[in-house]
C-alpha positions in Angstrom: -74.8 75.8 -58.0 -75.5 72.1 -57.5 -75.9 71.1 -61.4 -72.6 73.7 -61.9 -70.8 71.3 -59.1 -71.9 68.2 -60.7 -71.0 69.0 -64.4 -67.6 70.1 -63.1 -66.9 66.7 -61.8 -68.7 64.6 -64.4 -65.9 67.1 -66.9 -63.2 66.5 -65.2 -60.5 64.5 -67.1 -59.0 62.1 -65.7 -55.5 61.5 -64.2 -52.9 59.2 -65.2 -53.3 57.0 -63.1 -57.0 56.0 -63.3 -56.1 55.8 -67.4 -57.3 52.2 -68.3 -58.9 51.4 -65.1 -62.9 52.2 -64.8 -63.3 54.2 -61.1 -64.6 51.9 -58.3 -68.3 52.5 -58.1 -70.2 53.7 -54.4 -71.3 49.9 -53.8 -68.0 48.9 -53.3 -67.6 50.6 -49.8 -70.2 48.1 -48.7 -70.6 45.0 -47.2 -71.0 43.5 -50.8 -68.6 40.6 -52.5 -66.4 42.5 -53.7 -65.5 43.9 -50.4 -65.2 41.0 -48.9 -62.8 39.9 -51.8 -60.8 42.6 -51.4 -60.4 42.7 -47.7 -59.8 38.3 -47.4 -56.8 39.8 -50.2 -55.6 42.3 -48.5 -55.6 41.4 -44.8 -54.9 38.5 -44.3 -57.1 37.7 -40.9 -60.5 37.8 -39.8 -62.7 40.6 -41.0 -66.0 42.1 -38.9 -69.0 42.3 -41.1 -72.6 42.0 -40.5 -72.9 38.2 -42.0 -72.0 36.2 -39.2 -73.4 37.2 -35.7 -71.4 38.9 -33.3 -70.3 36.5 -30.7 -69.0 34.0 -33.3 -66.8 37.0 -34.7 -65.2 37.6 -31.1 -64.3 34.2 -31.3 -62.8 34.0 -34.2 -61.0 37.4 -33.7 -59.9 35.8 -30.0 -58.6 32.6 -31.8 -56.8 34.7 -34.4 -55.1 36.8 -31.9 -54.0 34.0 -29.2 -51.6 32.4 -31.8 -48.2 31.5 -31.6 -45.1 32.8 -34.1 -44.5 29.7 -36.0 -40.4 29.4 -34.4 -40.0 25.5 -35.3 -37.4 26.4 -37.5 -35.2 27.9 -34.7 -36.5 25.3 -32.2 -34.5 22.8 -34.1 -31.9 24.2 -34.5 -28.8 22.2 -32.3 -27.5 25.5 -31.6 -30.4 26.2 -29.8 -29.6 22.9 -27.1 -28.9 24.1 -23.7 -26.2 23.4 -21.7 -28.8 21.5 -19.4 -29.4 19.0 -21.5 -26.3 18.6 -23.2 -24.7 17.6 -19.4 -27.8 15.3 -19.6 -26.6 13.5 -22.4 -23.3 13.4 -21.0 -24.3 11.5 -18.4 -26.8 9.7 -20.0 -23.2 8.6 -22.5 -21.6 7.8 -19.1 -23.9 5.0 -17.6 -23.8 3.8 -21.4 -20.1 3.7 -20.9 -20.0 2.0 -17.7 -22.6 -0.7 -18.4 -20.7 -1.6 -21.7 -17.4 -1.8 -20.1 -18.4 -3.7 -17.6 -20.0 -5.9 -19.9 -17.0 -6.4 -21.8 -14.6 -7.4 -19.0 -16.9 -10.0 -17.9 -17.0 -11.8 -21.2 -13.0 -11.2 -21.3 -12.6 -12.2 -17.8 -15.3 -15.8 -18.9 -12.8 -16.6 -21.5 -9.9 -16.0 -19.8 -11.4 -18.2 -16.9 -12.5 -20.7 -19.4 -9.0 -20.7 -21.0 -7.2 -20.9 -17.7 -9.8 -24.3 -16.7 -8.2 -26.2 -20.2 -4.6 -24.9 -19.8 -5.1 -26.2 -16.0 -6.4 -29.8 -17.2 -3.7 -30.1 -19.7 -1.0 -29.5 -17.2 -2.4 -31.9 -14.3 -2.6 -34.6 -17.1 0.6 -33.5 -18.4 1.6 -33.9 -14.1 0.2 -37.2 -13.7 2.3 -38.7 -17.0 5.5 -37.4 -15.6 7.5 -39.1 -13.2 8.1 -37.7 -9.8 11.1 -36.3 -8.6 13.6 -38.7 -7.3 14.5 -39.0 -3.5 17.5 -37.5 -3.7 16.7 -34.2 -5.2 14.2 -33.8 -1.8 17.6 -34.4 0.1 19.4 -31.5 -1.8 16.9 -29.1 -1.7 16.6 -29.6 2.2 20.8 -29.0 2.8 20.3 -25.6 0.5 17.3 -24.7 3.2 19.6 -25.4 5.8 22.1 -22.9 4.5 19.7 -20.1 4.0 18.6 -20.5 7.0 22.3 -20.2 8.8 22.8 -17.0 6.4 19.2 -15.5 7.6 19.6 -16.4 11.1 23.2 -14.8 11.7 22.1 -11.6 9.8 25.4 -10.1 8.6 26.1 -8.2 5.5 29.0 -9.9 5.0 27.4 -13.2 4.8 24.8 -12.6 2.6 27.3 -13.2 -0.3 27.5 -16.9 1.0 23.6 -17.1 -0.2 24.5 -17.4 -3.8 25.8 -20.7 -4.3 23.2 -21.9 -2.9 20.6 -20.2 -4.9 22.5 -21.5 -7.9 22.2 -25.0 -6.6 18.4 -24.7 -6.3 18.1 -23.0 -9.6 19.8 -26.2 -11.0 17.6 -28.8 -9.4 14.5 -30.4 -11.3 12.1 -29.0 -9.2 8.3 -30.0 -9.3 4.9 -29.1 -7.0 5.5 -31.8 -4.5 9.1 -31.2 -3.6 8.0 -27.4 -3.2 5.2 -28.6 -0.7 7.6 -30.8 1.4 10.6 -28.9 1.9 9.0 -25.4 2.2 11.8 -23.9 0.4 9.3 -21.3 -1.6 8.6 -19.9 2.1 12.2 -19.4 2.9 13.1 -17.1 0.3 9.7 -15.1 0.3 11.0 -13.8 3.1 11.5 -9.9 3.3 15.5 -10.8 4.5 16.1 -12.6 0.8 13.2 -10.1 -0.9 14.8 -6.8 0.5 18.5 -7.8 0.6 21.3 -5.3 0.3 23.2 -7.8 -2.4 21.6 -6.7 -6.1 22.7 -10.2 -6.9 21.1 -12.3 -4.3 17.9 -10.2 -4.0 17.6 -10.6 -8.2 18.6 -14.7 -7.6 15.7 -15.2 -5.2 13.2 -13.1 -7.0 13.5 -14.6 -10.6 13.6 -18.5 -8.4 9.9 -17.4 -6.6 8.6 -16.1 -9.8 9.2 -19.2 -11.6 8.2 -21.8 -9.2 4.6 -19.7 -8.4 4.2 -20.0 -12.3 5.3 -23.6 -12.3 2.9 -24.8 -8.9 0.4 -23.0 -10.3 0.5 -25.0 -13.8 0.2 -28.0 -12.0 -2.0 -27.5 -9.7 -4.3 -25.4 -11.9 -4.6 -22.3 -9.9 -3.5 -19.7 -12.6 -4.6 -16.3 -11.3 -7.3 -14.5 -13.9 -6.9 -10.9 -14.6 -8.4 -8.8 -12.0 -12.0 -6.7 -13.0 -11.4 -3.5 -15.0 -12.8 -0.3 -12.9 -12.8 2.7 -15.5 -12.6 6.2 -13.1 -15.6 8.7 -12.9 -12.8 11.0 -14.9 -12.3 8.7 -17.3 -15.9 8.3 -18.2 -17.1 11.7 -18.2 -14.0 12.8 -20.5 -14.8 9.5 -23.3 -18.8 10.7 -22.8 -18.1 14.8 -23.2 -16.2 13.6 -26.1 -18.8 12.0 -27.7 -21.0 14.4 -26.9 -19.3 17.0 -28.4 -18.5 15.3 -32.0 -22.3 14.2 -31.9 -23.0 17.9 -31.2 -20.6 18.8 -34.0 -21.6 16.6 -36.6 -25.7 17.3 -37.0 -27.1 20.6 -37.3 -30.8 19.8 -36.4 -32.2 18.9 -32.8 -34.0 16.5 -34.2 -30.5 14.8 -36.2 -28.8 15.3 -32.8 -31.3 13.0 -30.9 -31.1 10.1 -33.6 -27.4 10.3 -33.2 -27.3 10.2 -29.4 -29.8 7.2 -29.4 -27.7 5.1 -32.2 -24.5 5.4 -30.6 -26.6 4.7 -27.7 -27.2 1.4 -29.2 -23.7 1.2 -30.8 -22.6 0.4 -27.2 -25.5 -1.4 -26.1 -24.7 -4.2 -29.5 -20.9 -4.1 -29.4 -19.8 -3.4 -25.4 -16.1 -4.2 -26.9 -15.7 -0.7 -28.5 -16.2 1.0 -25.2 -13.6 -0.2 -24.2 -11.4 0.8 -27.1 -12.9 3.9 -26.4 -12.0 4.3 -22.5 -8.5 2.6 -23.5 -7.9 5.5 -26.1 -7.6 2.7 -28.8 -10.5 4.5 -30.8 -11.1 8.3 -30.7 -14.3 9.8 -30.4 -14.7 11.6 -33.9 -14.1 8.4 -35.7 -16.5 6.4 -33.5 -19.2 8.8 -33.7 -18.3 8.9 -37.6 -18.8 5.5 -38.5 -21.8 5.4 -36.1 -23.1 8.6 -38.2 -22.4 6.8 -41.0 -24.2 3.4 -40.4 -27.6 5.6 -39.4 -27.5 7.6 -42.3 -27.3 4.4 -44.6 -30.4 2.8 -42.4 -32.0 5.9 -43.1 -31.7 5.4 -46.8 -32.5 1.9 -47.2 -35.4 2.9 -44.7 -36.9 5.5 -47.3 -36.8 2.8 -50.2 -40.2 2.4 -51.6 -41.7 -0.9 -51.3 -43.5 -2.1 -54.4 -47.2 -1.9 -54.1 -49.7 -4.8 -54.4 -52.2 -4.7 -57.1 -55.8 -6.0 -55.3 -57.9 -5.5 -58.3 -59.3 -8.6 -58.5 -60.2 -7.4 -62.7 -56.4 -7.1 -63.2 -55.9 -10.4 -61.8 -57.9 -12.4 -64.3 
């Protein structure tokens, strides 16, 4: 029965899908090359054969199997930023704000100073070349005290009208730093009787007379008051930095794009403290800031990549 069995196999004709393809002979269920070929093909990992001893296999198996999943791809993705560290970068933007604007105002406030030190020089020298008031305006200005001081002193409504020609009569006078000192007549009407004063007339007489001799003492003398130090709000600062934030968040899709625009507007601020600002003041708006900012880092970026040309140190080419 054996040779029967053997002959019927040997005769058997072959199916349609071994035509043109010789059938795999018994050695190739071994441990030989072509084995190996096939199973480095078709697996795609570490294999367990008898060439290598058995400790180095678990190894390599061990190795194999404690890898990651490759996610890079998803990992930078800016989608993928959490809400964590986008607050982060909001108040990282904030402290960038602050320090900026508050290196601004200072180098407004210097100039302003500085301008204020040469208006005050030109007007004492201006002061010194003119010629005094004349005695006789003193004399004037002191009868006008003396009626305001009636008026003030008697406190009825229906003499407050009597303050006006008086007022005009001081209005008229050529007034000047020293005459203000002597007679005191500034400190009369800054009063809160003349200030608060039930007559629209009178109380608009003494205001617009105060304003202008402050402006005028202050000339000479060379006191001119400087503007004040700007103080932006917490609120203010975290709306200009979530702003920022958010078209910096808008504008690049990778993690790693999203950092290198945080950093240059980072700089941005750091190089020109001006534009914050413009930007606290509402003069700019975010999306164009962080556009032009975008902009400038993308064109660094470029002239970055530019090959340099390389040296030739072959000394044979040389000669």
């Amino acid at each position: 029965q054996a040779p029967l069995a053997q002959k019927s196999l040997s005769t058997a004709p072959l199916r349609p899908r071994d035509w043109g393809s010789p059938r795999p002979s018994m050695n190739s269920f071994g441990t030989d090359s072509a084995e190996k070929s096939t199973s480095k093909i078709l697996g795609g990992g570490p294999t367990l054969d008898c060439t290598r001893p058995v400790d180095r296999q678990a190894k390599s198996l061990s190795a194999f199997f404690s890898q990651v999943d490759d996610l890079t791809f998803k990992e930078r993705s800016v989608k993928n930023v959490s809400e964590k560290g986008r607050a982060k970068v909001v108040e990282t933007l904030m402290e960038a704000l602050s320090v900026a604007s508050a290196a601004a105002d200072s180098k407004a406030r210097r100039l302003e100073l500085k301008a204020l030190a040469d208006a005050a020089a030109s007007a004492a020298l201006v002061a010194a070349a003119a010629p005094a008031a004349p005695k006789w305006v003193h004399e004037e200005v002191l009868e006008q005290v003396v009626l305001l001081q009636r008026v003030r002193t008697r406190g009825r409504a229906a003499d407050i009208l009597a303050a006006a020609e008086p007022l005009r009569r001081l209005a008229a006078l050529p007034m000047d730093s020293k005459v203000l000192k002597r007679t005191k007549v500034a400190l009369e009407l800054n009063s809160d009787f003349w200030k608060k004063s039930d007559a629209p007339e009178v109380r608009q007489m003494v205001s617009v007379l105060v304003k202008e001799w402050k402006n005028m003492y202050r000339g000479e003398q060379g006191t001119a008051a400087a503007s004040k130090p700007r103080v932006f709000s917490q609120r203010t600062l975290r709306n200009a930095a979530t702003d920022l934030e958010e078209s910096a968040h808008g504008k690049t899709p990778l993690v790693e794009k999203y950092q290198d625009l945080v950093r240059a507007l980072l700089g941005r601020l750091a190089q020109v403290p001006d534009q914050a600002i413009e930007l606290l003041d509402g003069g700019v708006q975010a999306p164009a800031f962080v556009g032009r900012v975008h902009k400038a880092a993308l064109a660094q970026e470029v002239s970055a990549r530019v090959k340099r040309p390389k040296l030739d140190h072959d000394p044979a080419k040389k000669a």
